[in-house]
N, C-alpha and C positions, 0 to 999 in steps of 0.2 A: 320511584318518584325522584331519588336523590340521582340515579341519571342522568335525566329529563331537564332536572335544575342544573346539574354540572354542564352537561351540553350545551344550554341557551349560555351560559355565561363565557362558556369558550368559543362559540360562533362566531364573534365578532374578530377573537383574535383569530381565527382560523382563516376569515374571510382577507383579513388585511394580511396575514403571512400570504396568503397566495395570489395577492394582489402587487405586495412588493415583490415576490420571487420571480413570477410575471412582468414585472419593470425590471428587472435586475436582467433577466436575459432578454430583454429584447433591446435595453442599454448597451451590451455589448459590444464594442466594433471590431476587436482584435483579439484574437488565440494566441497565449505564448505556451502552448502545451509542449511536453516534452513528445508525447505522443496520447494524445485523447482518448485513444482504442486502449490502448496499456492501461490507464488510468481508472478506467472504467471498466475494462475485464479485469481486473486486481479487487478492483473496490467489491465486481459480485462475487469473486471469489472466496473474499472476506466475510460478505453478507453470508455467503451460503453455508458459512462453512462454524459459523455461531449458531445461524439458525437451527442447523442440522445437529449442534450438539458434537461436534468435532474436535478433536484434542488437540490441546491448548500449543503442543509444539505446530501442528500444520497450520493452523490459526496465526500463528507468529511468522510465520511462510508469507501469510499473504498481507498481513499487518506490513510486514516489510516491503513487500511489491509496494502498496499503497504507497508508503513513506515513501520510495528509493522513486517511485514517480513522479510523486508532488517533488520534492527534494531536486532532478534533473527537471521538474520545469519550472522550479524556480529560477534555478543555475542559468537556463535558459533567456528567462527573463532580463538578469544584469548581463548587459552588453558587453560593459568595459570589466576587464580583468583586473580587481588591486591588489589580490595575493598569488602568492603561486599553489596550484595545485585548490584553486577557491572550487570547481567544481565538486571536489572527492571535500573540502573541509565543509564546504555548505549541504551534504549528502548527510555524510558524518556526524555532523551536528544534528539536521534533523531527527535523524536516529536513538542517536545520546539522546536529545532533550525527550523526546516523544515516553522514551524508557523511563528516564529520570520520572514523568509527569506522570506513568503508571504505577511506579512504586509509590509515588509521594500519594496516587488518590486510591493506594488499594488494590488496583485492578493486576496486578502480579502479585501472586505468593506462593507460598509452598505446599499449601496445600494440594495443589493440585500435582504435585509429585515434582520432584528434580532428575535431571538427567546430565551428568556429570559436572553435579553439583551446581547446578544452574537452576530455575522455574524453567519451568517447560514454553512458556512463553517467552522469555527471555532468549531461549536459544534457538527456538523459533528466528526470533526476528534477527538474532544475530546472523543465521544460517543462511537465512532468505533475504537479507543486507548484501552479503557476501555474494551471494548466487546470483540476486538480481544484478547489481554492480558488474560482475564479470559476464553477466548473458545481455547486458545492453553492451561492454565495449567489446562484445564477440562482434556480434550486429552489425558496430558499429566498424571492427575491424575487417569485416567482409565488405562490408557496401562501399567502404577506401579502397582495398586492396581490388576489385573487381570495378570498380567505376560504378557501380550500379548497385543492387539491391537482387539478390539470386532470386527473388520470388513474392510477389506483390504481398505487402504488410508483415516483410522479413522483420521488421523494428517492434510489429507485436508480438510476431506469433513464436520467436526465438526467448526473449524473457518469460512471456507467461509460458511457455515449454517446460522454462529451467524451472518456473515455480512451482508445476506441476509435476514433474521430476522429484523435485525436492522434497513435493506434498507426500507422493505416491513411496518414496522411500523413507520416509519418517514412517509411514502406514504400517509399511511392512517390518520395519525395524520394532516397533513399539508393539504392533501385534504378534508375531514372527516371533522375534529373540529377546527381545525384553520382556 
């Protein structure tokens, strides 16, 4: 019965979330994605990998995909350049801050085990910071040096590579020799 009463009462809010979220994209007129496909195979790779009950360093792999994409489409976003080097500090920060605001609500600790004296999340996201960052200006540095892009959705299918790489050797590392 208490169900039934919890449900009628959240109906109305449910009705109006998907009514605004429904205006909200159809509001839209402009993408400043860094790359939409990246953004959103990161994000399931995140979902799936919680879901699944996956450990907390491959988790941080993709935790970082997420960040290091939002982060280059925000970068994306300001036009005009006012520091040097604002791409990698507006990256960076994301990172930082997003870290900073998991230790502050809880969501890292130590329980779940350290690996060279880090949370296992923590170095997660560190790893997969690093790796995404270097497998977007690989990408980035092939599709300059060739004029062109060696192979349709080179800008996705090169980072989520590196994250799955990254994923697939933390697997093995942590089951294998740790």
């Amino acid at each position: 019965m208490r169900f039934v009463e919890l449900s009628l009462k959240l109906k109305p809010i449910l009705v109006f979330s998907f009514l605004l979220i429904t205006f909200l994209f159809l509001a839209v007129q402009r993408t400043y994605a860094h790359c939409p496909l990246c953004v959103a195979g990161a994000g399931v790779g995140l979902s799936l990998s919680r879901v699944l009950g996956i450990d907390d360093t491959i988790t941080g792999v993709w935790i970082a995909a997420v960040l290091g994409a939002s982060a280059l489409w925000l970068s994306n976003m300001i036009k005009k350049r006012y520091v040097p080097f604002q791409e990698l500090a507006i990256y960076l920060f994301v990172l930082v801050t997003t870290v900073i605001s998991f230790y502050r609500f809880g969501l890292i600790n130590e329980h779940n085990g350290l690996l060279l004296n880090l949370p296992k999340l923590t170095l997660g996201i560190i790893v997969g910071g690093v790796g995404f960052w270097l497998a977007d200006k690989l990408s980035g540095l092939i599709r300059k040096q060739r004029g062109k892009v060696l192979f349709p959705y080179q800008g996705v299918v090169v980072p989520l590579g590196a994250m799955t790489v990254l994923s697939v050797g933390f697997y093995v590392l942590l089951n294998y020799f740790i």
